[in-house]
BASE-781972 format. One line per 5 residues: number of its first residue (from 1); their letters; for each residue x, y, z of N, C-alpha, C. Coordinates in Angstrom, 3 decimals. Layout:
// BASE-781972
NUM	a	X Y Z X Y Z X Y Z ~ ...;
***
This chain:
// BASE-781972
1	xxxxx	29.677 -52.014 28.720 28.421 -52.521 29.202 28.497 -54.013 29.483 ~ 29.388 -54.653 29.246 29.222 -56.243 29.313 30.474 -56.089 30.225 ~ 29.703 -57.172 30.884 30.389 -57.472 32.094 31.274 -58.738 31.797 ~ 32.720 -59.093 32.004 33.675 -59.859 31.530 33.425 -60.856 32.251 ~ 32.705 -61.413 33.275 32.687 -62.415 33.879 31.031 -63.449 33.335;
6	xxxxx	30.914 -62.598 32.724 29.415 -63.171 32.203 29.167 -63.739 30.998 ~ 30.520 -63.242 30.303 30.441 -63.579 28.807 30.633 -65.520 29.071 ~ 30.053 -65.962 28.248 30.282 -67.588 28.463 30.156 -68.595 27.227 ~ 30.586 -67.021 26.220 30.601 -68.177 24.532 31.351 -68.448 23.865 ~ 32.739 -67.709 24.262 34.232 -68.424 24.132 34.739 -69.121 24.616;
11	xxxxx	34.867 -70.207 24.132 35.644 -71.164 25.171 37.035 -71.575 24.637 ~ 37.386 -71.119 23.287 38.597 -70.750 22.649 39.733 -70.434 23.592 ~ 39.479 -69.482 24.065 40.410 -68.678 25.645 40.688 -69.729 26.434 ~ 39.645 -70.128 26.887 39.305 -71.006 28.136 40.126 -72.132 27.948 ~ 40.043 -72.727 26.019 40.929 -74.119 26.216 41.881 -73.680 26.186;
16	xxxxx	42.613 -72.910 25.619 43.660 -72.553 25.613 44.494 -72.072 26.817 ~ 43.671 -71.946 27.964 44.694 -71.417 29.067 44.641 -72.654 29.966 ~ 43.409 -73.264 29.774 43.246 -74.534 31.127 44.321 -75.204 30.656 ~ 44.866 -76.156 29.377 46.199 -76.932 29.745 47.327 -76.406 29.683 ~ 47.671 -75.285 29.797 48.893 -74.497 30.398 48.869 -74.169 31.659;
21	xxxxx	47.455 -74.161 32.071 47.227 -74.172 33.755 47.658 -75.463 34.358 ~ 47.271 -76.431 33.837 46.683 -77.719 34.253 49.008 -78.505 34.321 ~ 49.593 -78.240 32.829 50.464 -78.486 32.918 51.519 -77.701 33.718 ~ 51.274 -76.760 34.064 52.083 -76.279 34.743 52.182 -76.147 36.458 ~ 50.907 -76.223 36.920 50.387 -77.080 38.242 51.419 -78.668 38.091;
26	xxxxx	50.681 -79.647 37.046 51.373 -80.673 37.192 52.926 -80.822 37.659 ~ 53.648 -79.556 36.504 54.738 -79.929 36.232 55.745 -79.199 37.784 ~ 55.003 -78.125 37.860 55.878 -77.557 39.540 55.819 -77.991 40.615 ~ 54.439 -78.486 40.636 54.243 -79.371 42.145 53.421 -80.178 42.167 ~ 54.344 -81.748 41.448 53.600 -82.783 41.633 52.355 -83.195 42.554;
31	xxxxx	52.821 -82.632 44.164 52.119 -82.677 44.860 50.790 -82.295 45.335 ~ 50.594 -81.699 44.520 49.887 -80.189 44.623 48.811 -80.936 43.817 ~ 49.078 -81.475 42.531 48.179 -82.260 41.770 47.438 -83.059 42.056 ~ 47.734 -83.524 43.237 46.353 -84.848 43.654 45.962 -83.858 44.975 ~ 46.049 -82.191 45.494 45.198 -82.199 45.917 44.259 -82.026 45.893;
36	xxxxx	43.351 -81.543 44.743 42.122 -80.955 44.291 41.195 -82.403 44.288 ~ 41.789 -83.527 44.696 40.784 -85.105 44.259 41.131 -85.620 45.798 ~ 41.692 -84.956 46.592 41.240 -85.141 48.113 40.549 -84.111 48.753 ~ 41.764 -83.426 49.271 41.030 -81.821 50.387 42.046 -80.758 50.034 ~ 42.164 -79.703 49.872 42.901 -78.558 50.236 43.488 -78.488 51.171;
41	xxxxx	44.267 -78.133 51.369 45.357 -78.149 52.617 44.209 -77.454 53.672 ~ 44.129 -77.930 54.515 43.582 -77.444 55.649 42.348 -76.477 55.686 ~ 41.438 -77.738 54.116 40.345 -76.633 53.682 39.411 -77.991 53.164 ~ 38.582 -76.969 52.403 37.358 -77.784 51.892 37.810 -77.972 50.605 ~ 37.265 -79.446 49.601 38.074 -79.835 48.442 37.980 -78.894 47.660;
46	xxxxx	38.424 -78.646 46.615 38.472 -78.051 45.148 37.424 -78.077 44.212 ~ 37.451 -79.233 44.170 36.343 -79.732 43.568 34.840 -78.625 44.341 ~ 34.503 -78.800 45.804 33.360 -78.218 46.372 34.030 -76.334 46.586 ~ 35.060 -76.335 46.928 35.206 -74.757 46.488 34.648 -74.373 44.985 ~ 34.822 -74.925 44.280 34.585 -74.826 42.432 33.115 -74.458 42.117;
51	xxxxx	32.369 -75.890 43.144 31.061 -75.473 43.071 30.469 -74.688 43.618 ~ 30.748 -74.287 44.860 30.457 -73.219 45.302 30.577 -71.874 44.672 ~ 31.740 -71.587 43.786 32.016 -70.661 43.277 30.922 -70.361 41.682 ~ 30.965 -71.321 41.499 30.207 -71.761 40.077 28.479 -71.230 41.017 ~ 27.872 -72.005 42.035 26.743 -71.349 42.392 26.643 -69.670 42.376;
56	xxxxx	28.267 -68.688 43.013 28.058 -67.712 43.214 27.946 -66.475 42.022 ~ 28.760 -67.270 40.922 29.011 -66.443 39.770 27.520 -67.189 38.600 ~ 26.950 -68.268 39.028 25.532 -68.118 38.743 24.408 -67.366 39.181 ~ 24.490 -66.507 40.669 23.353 -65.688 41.279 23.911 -64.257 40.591 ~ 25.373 -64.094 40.480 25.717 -63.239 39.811 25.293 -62.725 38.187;
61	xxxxx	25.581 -63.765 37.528 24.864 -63.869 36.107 23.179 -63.352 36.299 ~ 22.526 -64.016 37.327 21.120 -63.747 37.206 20.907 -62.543 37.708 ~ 21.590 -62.051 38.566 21.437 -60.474 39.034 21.665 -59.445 37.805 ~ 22.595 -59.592 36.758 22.795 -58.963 35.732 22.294 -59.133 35.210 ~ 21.185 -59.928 34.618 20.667 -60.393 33.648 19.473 -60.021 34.034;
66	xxxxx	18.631 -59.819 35.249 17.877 -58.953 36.445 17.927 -57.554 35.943 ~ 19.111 -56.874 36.186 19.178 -55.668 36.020 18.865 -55.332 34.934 ~ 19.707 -55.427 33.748 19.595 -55.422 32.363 17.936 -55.490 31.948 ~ 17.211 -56.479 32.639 16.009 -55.971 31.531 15.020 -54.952 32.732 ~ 15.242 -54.937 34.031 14.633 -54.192 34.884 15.310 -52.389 34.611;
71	xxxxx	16.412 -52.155 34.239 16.933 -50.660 33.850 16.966 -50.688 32.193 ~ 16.506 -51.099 31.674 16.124 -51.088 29.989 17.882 -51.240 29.211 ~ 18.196 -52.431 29.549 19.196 -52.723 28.777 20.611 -51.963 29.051 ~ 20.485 -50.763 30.009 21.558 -50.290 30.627 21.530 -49.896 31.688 ~ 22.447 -51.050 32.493 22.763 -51.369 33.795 23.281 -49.881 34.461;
76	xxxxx	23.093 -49.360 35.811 23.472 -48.117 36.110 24.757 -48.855 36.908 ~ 25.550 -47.636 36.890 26.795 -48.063 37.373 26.574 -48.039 39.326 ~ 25.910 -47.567 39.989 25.324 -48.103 41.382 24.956 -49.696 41.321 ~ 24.295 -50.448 40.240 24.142 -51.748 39.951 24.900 -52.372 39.976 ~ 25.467 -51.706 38.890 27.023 -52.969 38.753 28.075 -53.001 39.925;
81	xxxxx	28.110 -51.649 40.978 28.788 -51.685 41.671 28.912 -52.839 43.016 ~ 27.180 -52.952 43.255 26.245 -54.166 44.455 26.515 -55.335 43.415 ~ 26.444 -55.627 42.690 26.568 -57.023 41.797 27.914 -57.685 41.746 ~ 29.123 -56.352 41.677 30.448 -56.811 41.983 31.311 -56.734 43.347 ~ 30.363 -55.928 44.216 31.082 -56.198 45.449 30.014 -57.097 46.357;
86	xxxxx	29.109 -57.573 45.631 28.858 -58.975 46.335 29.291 -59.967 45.567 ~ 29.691 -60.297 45.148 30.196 -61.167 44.089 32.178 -61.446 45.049 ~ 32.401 -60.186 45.282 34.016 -60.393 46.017 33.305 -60.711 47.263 ~ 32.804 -60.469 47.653 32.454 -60.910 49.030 31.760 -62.652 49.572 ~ 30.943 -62.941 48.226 31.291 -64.635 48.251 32.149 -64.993 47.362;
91	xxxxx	33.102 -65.178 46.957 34.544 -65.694 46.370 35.721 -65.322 47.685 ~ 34.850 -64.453 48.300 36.437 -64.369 49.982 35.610 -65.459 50.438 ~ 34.199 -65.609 50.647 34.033 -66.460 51.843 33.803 -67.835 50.874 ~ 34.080 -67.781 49.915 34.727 -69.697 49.528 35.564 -69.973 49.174 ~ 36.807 -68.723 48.953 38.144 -69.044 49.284 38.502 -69.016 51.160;
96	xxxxx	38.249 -68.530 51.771 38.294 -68.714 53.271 38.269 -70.157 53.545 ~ 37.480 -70.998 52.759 36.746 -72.361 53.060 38.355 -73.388 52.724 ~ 39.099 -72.293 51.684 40.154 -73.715 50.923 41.451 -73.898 51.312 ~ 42.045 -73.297 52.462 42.977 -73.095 52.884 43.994 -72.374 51.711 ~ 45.280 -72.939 51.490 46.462 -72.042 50.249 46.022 -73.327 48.844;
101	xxxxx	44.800 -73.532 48.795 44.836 -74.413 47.058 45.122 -72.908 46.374 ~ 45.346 -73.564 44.892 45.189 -73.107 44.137 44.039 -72.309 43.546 ~ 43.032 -73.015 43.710 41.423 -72.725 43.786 41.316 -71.772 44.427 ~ 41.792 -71.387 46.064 41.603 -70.684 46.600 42.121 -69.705 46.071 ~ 43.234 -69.644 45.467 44.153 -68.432 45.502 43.542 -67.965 44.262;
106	xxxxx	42.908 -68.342 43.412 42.277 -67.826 42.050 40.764 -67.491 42.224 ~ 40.258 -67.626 43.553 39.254 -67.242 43.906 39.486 -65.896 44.512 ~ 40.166 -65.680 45.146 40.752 -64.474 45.789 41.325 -63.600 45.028 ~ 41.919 -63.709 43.982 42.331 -62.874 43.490 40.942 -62.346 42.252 ~ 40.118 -63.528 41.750 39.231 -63.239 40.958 37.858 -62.315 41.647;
111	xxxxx	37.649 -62.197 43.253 36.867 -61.790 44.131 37.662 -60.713 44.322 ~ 39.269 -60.020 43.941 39.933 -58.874 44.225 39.709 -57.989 42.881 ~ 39.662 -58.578 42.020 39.326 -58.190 40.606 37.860 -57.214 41.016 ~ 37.082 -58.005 40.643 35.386 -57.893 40.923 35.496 -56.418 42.072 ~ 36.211 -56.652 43.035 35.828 -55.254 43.913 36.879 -54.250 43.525;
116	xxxxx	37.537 -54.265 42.758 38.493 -53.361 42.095 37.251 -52.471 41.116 ~ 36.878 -53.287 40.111 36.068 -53.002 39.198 34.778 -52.529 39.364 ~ 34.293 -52.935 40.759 33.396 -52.040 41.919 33.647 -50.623 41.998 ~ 34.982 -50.413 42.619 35.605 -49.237 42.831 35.990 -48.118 42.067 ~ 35.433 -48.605 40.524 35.967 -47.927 39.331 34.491 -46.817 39.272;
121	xxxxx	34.800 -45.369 38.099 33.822 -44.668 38.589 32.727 -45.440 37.280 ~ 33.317 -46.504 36.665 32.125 -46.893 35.783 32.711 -48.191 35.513 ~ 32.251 -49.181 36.907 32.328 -50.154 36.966 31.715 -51.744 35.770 ~ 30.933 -51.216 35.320 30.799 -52.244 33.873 31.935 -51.877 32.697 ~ 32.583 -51.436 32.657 33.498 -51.275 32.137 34.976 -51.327 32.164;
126	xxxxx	34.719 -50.949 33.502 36.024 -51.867 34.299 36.426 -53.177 34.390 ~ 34.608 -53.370 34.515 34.844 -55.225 34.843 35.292 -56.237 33.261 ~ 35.452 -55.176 32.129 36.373 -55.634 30.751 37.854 -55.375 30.504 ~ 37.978 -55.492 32.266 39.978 -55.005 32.426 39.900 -56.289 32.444 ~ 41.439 -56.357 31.280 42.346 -57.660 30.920 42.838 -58.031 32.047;
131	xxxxx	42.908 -57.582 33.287 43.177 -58.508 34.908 41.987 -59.045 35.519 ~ 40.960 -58.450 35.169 39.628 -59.249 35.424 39.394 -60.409 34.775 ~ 39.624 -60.207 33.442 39.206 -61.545 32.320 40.218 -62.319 33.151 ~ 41.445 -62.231 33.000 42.366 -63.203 33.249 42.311 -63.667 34.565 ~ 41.928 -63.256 35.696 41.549 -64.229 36.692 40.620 -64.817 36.946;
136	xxxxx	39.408 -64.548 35.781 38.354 -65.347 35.582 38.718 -66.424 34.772 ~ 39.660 -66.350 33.767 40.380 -67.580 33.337 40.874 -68.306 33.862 ~ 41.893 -67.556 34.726 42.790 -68.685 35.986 41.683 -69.461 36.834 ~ 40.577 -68.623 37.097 40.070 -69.691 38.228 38.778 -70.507 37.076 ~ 38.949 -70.354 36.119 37.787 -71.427 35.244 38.884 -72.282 35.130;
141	xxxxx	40.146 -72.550 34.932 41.184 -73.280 34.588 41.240 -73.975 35.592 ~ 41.583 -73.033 36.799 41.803 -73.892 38.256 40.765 -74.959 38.311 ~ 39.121 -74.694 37.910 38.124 -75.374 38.669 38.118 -76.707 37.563 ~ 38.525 -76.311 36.251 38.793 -77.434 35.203 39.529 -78.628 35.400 ~ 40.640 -78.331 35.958 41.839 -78.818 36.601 40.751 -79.544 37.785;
146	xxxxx	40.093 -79.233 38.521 39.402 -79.756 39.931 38.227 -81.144 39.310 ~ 38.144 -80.616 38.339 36.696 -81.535 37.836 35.776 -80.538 37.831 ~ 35.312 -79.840 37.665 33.983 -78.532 37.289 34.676 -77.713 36.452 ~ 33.631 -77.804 35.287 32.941 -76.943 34.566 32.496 -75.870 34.698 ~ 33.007 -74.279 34.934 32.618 -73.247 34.998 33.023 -72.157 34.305;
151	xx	32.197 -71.128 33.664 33.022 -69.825 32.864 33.304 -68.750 33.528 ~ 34.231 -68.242 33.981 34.133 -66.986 34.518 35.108 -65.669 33.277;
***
């Protein structure tokens, strides 16, 4: 019933993966490191992909949080299915925005997650697959790394 992208009271996980994210960005491609504090390669910064993403997985939160008390505390799996394949559908169109960042690429894969877990025949439950959490980590790490603050 809980949706893995919503949970937002561990942050135990979260520190723990952002500076293994953060150092290991640093350490492979120096270069790569100052781009999130200019532009994305042939995209919009990191930093504004981040927020954007952070707005989308906030309309998301409120749609669940919508549902939940509008279906009496249990979300029907038709719900969760519109909640997570709109949810991949803005994370493509604000990774579209970032060209090959990093950001982008953890947006895309975290927006591939989400419609995977759509596709499942009991999608709130899906969306507590350990490849879901973890690219909601990678891209809370990524956006950490950018300057924003976000849980996914």
């Amino acid at each position: 019933m809980a949706l893995a992208a919503c949970s937002g009271e561990d942050t135990t996980t979260t520190s723990g993966s952002a500076p293994s994210a953060s150092t290991a960005a640093s350490s492979a491609a120096p270069s790569a490191s100052s781009a999130p504090s200019s532009a994305a390669a042939d995209g919009t910064s990191d930093k504004k992909l981040c927020e954007s993403a952070k707005k989308a997985g906030d309309q998301m939160k409120g749609e669940l949080v919508s549902a939940l008390q509008s279906e009496g505390g249990d979300v029907k799996p038709s719900t969760y299915k519109k909640i997570l394949t709109d949810l991949n559908e803005k994370m493509a169109a604000v990774a579209a925005e970032g060209g090959d960042s990093k950001v982008a690429a953890a947006l895309k894969q975290f927006g591939a997650e989400a419609l995977k877990a759509a596709a499942a025949a009991d999608p709130g439950t899906a969306a507590a697959d350990p490849g879901f959490e973890k690219a909601g980590e990678d891209l809370t790490a990524a956006c950490k790394a950018a300057g924003v603050t976000v849980k996914f």
